[in-house]
C-alpha positions in Angstrom: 0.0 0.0 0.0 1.2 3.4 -0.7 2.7 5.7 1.5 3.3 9.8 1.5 7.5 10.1 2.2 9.0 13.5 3.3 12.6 13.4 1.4 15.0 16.1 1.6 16.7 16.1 -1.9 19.2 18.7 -3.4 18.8 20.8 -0.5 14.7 20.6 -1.1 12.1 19.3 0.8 9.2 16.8 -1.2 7.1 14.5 -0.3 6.5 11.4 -3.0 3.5 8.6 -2.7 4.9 5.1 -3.2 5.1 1.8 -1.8 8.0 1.7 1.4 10.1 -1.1 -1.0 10.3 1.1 -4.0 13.6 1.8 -5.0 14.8 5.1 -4.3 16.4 5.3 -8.2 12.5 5.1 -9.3 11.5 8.1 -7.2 14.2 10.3 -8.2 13.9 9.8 -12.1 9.8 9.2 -12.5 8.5 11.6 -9.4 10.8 14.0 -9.1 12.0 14.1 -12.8 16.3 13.9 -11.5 17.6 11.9 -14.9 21.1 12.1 -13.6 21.1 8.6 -11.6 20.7 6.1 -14.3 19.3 2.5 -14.0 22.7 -0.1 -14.7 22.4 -3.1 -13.5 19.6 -2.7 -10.5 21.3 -5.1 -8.6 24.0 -2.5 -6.9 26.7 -3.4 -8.9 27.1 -1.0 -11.5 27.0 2.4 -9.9 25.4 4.5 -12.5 22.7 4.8 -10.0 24.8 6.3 -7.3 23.4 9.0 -5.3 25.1 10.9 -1.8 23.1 10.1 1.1 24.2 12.0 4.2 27.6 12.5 2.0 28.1 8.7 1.7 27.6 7.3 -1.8 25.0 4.6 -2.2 23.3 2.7 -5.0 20.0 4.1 -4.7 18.2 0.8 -7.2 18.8 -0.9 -4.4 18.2 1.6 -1.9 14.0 1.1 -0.3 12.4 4.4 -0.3 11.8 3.8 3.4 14.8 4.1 4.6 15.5 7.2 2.7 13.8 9.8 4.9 15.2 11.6 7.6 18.8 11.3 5.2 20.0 14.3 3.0 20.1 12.8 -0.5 22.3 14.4 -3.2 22.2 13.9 -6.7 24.4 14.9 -9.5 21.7 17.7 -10.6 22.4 19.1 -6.6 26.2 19.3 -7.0 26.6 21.9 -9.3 25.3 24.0 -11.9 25.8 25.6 -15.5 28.5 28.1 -14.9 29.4 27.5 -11.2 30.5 23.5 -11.4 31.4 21.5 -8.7 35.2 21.0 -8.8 35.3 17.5 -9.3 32.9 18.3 -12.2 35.2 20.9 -13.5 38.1 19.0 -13.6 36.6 15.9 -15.2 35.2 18.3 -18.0 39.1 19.2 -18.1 40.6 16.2 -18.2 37.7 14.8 -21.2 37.1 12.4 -18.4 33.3 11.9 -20.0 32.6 9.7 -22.9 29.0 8.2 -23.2 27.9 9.8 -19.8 26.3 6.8 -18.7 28.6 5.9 -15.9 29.9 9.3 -15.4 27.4 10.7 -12.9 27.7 8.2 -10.5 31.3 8.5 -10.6 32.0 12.1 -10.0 29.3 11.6 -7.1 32.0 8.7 -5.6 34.6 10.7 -5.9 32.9 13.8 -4.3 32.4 11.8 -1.3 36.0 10.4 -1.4 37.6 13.7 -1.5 35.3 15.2 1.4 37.2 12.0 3.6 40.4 12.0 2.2 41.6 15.2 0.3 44.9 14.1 -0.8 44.0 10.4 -2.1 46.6 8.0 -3.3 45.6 6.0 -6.6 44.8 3.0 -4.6 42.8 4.8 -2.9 40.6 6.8 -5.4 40.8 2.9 -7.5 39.2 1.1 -4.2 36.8 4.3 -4.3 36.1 3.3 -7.9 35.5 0.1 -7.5 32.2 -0.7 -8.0 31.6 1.4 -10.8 31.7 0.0 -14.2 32.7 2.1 -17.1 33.2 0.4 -20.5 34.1 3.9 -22.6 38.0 2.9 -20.9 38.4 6.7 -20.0 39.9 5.3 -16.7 43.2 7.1 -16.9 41.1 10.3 -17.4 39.0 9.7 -14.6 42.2 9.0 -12.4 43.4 12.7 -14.0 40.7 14.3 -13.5 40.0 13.1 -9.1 43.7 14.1 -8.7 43.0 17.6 -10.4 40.1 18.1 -8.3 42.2 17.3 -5.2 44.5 19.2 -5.9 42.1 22.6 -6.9 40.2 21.8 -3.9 43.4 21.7 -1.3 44.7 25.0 -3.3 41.0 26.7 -2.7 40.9 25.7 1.2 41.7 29.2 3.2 
């Protein structure tokens, strides 16, 4: 049976109507219209669905809308905007890090969450953060480029 959810999304507050097991991938892209988390694999495997929820990154097709509220969800569409990108954005714009665009959102959103932990990330590090995302465009040395970039801008911008 349906159920009214109050979300916090972007820095918004909504409240969607679904069932408590709905995957929180379907209420971003068909309630509140967000296109940037893609459906992969819907298993968790994939990451092209990965959102930030309280700053963590999660696969949100496997993520139940119930457990969802009370949790500040960020999406791609929440990072940054036309003109004033994110700087994990910026620098994978730089770097050409994007091919297709299918994979890509759920990365920078991984790596966003890495560099918030660790701001000076080895490769190991920023791979192991990579892990479960599957990219077949083999940009991978670009990606890499581009998260050490953003470091780097990042640590430079810090006061």
């Amino acid at each position: 049976m349906p159920e009214t959810f109050a979300l916090r999304v972007n820095g918004r507050d909504c409240e969607v109507r679904a069932e408590p097991a709905t995957p929180l991938l379907y209420v971003l892209r068909n309630d509140l219209k967000l296109k940037g988390a893609r459906f992969g694999c819907g298993e968790g495997q994939c990451g092209a669905c990965t959102v930030l929820l309280d700053g963590n990154p999660v696969t949100s097709c496997d993520t139940p809308l119930w457990s969802a509220p009370d949790h500040e969800i960020i999406t791609i569409e929440g990072l940054g905007r036309a003109g004033a990108l994110h700087p994990v954005q910026q620098a994978f714009v730089e770097a050409q890090a994007i091919q297709c665009g299918y994979c890509i959102d759920g990365i920078i959103l991984a790596a966003v969450a890495l560099l918030r932990r660790d701001p000076s990330p080895s490769d190991e590090a920023i791979a192991a953060a990579l892990d479960r995302h599957l990219c077949r465009c083999g940009t991978h040395v670009r990606i890499l480029r581009a998260i050490r970039a953003a470091a780097r801008a990042m640590r430079e911008a810090k006061p």
